[in-house]
Wavefront OBJ file of the C-alpha trace (Angstrom):
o trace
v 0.000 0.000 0.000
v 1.561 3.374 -1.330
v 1.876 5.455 1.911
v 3.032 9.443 1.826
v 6.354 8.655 2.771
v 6.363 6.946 -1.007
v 4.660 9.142 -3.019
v 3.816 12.688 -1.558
v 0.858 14.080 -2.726
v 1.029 17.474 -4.918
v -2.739 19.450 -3.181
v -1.848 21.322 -0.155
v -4.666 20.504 1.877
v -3.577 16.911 1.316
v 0.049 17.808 2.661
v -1.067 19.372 5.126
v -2.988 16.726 6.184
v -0.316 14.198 5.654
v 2.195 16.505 7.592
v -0.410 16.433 10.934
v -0.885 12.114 10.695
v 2.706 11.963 10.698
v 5.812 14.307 11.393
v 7.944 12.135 9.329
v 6.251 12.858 6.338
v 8.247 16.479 6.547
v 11.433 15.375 5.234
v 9.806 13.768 1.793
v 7.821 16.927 1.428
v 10.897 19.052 1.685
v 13.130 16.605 -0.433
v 10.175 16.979 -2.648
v 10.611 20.885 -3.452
v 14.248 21.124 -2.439
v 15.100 21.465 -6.180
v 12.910 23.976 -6.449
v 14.304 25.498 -3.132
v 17.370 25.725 -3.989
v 17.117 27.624 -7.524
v 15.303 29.957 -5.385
v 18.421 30.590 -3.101
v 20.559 30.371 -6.198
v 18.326 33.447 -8.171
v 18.603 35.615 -4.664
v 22.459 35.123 -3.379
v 24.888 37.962 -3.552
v 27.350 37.221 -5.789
v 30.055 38.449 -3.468
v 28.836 35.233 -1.096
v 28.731 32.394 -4.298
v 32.259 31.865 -3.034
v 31.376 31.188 0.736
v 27.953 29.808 0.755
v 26.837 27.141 -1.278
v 22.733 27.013 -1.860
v 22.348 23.257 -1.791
v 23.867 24.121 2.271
v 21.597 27.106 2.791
v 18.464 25.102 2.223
v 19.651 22.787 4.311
v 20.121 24.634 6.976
v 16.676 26.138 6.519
v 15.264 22.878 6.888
v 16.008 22.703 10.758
v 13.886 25.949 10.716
v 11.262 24.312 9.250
v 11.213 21.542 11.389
v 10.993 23.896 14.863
v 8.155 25.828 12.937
v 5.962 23.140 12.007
v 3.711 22.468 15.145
v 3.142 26.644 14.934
v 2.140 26.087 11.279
v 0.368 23.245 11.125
v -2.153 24.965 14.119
v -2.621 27.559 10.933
v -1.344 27.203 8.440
v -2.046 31.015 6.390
v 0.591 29.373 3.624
v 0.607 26.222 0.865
v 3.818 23.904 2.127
v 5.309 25.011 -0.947
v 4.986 28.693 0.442
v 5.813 28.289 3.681
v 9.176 26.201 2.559
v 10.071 29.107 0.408
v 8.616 31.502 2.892
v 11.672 29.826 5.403
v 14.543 29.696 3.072
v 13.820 33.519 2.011
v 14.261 34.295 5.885
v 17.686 31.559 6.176
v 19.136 33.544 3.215
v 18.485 36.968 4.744
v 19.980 36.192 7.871
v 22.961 34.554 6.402
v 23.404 37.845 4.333
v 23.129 39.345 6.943
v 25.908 37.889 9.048
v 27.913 37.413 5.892
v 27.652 41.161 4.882
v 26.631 43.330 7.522
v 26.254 47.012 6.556
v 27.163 45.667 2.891
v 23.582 44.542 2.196
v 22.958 47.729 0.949
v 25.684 48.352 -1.338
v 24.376 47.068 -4.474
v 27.313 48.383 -6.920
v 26.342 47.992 -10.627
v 23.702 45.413 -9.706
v 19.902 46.172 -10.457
v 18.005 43.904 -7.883
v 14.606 42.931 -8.508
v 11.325 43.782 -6.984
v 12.789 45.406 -3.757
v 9.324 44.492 -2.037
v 10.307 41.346 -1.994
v 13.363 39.223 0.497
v 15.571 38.663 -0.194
v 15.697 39.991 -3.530
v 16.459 38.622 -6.652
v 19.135 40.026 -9.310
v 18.789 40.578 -13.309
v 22.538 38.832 -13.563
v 21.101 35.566 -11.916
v 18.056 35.551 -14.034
v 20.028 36.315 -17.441
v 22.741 33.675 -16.217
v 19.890 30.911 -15.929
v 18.496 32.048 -19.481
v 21.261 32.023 -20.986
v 23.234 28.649 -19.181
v 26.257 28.889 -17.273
v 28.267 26.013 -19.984
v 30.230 28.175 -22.413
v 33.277 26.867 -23.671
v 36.432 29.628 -23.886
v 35.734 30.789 -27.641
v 31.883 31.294 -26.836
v 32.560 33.573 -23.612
v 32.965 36.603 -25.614
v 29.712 35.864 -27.090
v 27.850 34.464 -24.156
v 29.559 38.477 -22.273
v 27.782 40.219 -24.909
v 24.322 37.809 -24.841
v 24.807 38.432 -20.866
v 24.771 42.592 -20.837
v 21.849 42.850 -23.501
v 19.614 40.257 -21.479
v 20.133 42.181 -18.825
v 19.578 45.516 -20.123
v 16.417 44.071 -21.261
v 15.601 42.807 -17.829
v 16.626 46.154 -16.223
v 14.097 47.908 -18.229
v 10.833 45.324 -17.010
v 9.242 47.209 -13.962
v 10.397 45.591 -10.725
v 7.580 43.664 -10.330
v 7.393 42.254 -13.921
v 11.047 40.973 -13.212
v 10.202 39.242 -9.700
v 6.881 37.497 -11.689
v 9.409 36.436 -14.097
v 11.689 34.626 -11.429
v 8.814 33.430 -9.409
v 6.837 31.793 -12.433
v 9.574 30.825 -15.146
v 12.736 30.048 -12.972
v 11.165 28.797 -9.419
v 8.189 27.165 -11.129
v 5.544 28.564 -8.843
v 1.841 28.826 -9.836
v -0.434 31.379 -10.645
v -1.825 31.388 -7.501
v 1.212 30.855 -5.811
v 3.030 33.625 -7.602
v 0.227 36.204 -6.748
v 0.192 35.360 -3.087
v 3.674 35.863 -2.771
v 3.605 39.335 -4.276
v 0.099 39.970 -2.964
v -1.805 40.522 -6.256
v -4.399 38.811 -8.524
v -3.796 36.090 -10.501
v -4.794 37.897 -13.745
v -2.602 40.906 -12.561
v 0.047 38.434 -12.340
v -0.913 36.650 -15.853
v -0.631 39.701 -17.021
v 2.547 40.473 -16.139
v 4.327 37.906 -16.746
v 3.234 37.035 -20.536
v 4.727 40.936 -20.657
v 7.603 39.988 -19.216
v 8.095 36.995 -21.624
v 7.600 38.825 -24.642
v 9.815 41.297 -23.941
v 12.615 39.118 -23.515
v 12.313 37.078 -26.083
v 11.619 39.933 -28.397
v 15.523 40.650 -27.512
v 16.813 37.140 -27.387
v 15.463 36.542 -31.141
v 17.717 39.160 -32.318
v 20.791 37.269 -30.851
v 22.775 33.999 -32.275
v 20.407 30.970 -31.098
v 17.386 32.896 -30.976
v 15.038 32.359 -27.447
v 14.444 28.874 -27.376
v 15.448 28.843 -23.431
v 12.206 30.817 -22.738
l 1 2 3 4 5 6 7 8 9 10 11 12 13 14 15 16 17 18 19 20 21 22 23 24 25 26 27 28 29 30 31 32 33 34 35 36 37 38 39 40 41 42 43 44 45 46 47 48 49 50 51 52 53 54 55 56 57 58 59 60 61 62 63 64 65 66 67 68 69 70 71 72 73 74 75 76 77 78 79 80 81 82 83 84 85 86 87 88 89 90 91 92 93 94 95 96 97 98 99 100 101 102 103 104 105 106 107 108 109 110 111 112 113 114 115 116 117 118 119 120 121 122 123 124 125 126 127 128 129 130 131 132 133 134 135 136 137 138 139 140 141 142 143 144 145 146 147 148 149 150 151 152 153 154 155 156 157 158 159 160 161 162 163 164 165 166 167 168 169 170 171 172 173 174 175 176 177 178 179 180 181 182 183 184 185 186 187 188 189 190 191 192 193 194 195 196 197 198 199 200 201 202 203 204 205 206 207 208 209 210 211 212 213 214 215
């Protein structure tokens, strides 16, 4: 008999169910999202900290948060799972910026961050690196430089918030609904916004070598 430990279902109200029959069951749900997870951390880490912290680690380490927090979410639980995951990796990542760079959070240098209601935030060089691919061999890096700085320009000129619907709904996979709870707007607002977003960048990518066929 398939059990949740085997095969963990995908509704919430189901995991959250599953998650107050048995405690156990926390560790598949996580392992369940923790790809997911950790392109989140990976979109929203300073670069100057890709060096020190590794984002596979960081969600890691947010799962012990998770674990102290369930018996305060499961008695209400406002969030999906999937939300309240992300909801405690977003807070492990702040505080390890925090610790990591101190009065340095603010100093953003050449670096447009994205949607600065949003923590932590992401950055238009993450999301053009994971359109793009990080495999270039040495005679494509001049090319993939160039590809790099126009993708980004392009991203710098979405609103905030079209970027951040961007990274929430192409790059960390969430939902419609999901997406628009997290940013605290309507779906269609978020629809919206997002089929802007796309268009806009692949109007640019089309007019580089390989076209847009990562979006």
């Amino acid at each position: 008999m398939g059990t949740f430990m085997d095969k963990p279902p995908r509704d919430p109200t189901e995991q959250i169910e599953q998650l107050r029959g048995d405690r156990r069951a926390l560790a598949t749900l996580f392992d369940q999202y923790r790809d997911r997870l950790r392109r989140m951390v990976e979109l929203r880490l300073d670069p100057r900290l890709r060096a020190r912290l590794d984002a596979s680690d960081v969600v890691q380490e947010a799962f012990l948060d998770v674990s102290r927090d369930l018996d305060a979410y499961l008695a209400d639980p406002k969030l999906p799972p999937l939300l309240w995951l992300r909801l405690h990796v977003g807070r492990r990542l702040t505080t390890l910026h925090r610790q990591h760079l101190g009065t340095l959070m603010r100093d953003v240098g050449r670096e447009i961050s994205i949607y600065h209601g949003a923590l932590p935030e992401a950055s238009s060089a993450a999301l053009a690196s994971m359109l793009l691919g990080r495999h270039t061999s040495p005679t494509q890096a001049a090319q993939r430089a160039e590809r790099m700085l126009r993708v980004q320009e392009a991203l710098n000129s979405l609103d905030p918030i079209d970027r951040e619907v961007l990274a929430l709904r192409h790059f960390e996979q969430l939902g419609r609904s999901e997406a628009a709870q997290v940013l605290g707007i309507t779906q269609e607002a978020g629809a919206k916004r997002y089929f802007r977003a796309l268009k806009r960048l692949k109007d640019v990518l089309a007019g580089m070598p390989g076209g847009g066929e990562g979006l």
